[in-house]
N, C-alpha and C positions, 0 to 999 in steps of 0.2 A: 413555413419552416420553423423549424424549433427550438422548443424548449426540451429538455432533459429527459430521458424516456424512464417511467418510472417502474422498480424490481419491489419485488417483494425480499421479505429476511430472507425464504426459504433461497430464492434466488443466487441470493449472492451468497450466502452458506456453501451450495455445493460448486460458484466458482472459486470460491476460496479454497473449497479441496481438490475440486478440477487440474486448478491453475498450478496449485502447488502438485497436484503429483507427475501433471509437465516440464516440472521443471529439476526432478530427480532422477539427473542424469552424472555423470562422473566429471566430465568437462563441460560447462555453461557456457554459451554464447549468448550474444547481445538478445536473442530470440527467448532465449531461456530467461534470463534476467527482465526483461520486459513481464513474463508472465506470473515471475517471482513479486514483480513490484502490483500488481494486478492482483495476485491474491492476498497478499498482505492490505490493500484499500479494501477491495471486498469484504477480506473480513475484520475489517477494524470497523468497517459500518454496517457489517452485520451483529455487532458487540455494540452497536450506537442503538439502533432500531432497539436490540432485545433490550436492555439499558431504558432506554422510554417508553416501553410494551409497545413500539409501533410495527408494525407487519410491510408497511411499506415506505418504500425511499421520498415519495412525493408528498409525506403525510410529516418530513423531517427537513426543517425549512436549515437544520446545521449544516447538513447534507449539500447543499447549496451552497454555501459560503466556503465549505474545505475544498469543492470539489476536490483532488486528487493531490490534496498536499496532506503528507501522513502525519510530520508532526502537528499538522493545526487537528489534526482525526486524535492522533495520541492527546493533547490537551485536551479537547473534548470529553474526552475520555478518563479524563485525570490521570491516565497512566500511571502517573509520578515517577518511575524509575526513569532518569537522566539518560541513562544511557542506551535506553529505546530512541532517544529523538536521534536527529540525522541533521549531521551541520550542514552551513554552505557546503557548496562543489565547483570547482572548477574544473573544465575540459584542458584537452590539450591544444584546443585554438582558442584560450584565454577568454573564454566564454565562460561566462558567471551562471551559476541555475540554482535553486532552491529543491528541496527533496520533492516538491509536488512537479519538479519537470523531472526528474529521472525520466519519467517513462521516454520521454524528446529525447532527449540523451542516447538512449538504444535504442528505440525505435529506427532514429536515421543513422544508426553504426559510429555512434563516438564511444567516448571512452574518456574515465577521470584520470587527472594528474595530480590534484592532493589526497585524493584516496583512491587506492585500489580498488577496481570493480569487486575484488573477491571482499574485500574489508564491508561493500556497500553489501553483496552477496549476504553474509555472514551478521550483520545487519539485520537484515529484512529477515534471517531467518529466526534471527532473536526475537525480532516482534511477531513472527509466524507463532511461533513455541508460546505467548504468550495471549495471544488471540485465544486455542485452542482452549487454554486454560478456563478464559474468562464464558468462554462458549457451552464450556464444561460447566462449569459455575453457576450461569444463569437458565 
């Protein structure tokens, strides 16, 4: 039993655009925001890989260490704009989580109490917009 199953760029390229174009609907549910937060990882480490010319996830030992926590993927990344990272969160059964568990969060149908899902929404779409860029870019 395993270790990490390994994607290539191209791979997660088109679930970055997959993911986000499931999730362009007029009202989001937890379903939707899960797949929101899924392609914003995807393609911040598809911006990782191109970024070190590597082709695949198993060839990028950072990859490993962020797993699915976006602001350690934006540092990686040097992002630098501030206001791409994502602070703590708390739920509304006083459950503490980091941005790299969002996805726990909706997956099992919770919901934040210091920030709005739409504020976290809105968010992730900021760092969508900026992926795109960088993707563009390189």
């Amino acid at each position: 039993m395993g270790g990490v199953i390994p994607f290539t760029d191209r791979e997660l390229q088109k679930a970055w655009r997959e993911n986000q174009e499931a999730t362009n609907v007029k009202k989001r549910t937890n379903a939707h925001r899960l797949l929101l937060f899924y392609s914003v990882e995807c393609g911040l480490k598809a911006v990782l890989l191109k970024r070190q010319s590597k082709d695949c996830t198993d060839s990028c030992r950072e990859l490993v260490e962020v797993q699915h926590d976006i602001n350690k993927l934006l540092d990686k990344l040097a992002a630098g704009e501030k206001q791409l990272g994502m602070k703590p969160l708390k739920n509304n059964q006083e459950r503490k989580f980091s941005c790299g568990e969002i996805n726990q969060m909706w997956r099992y149908g919770g919901c934040c109490e210091n920030i709005k899902d739409g504020e976290l929404e809105r968010k992730l779409l900021d760092i969508l917009s900026w992926i795109a860029q960088e993707l563009q870019r390189l």
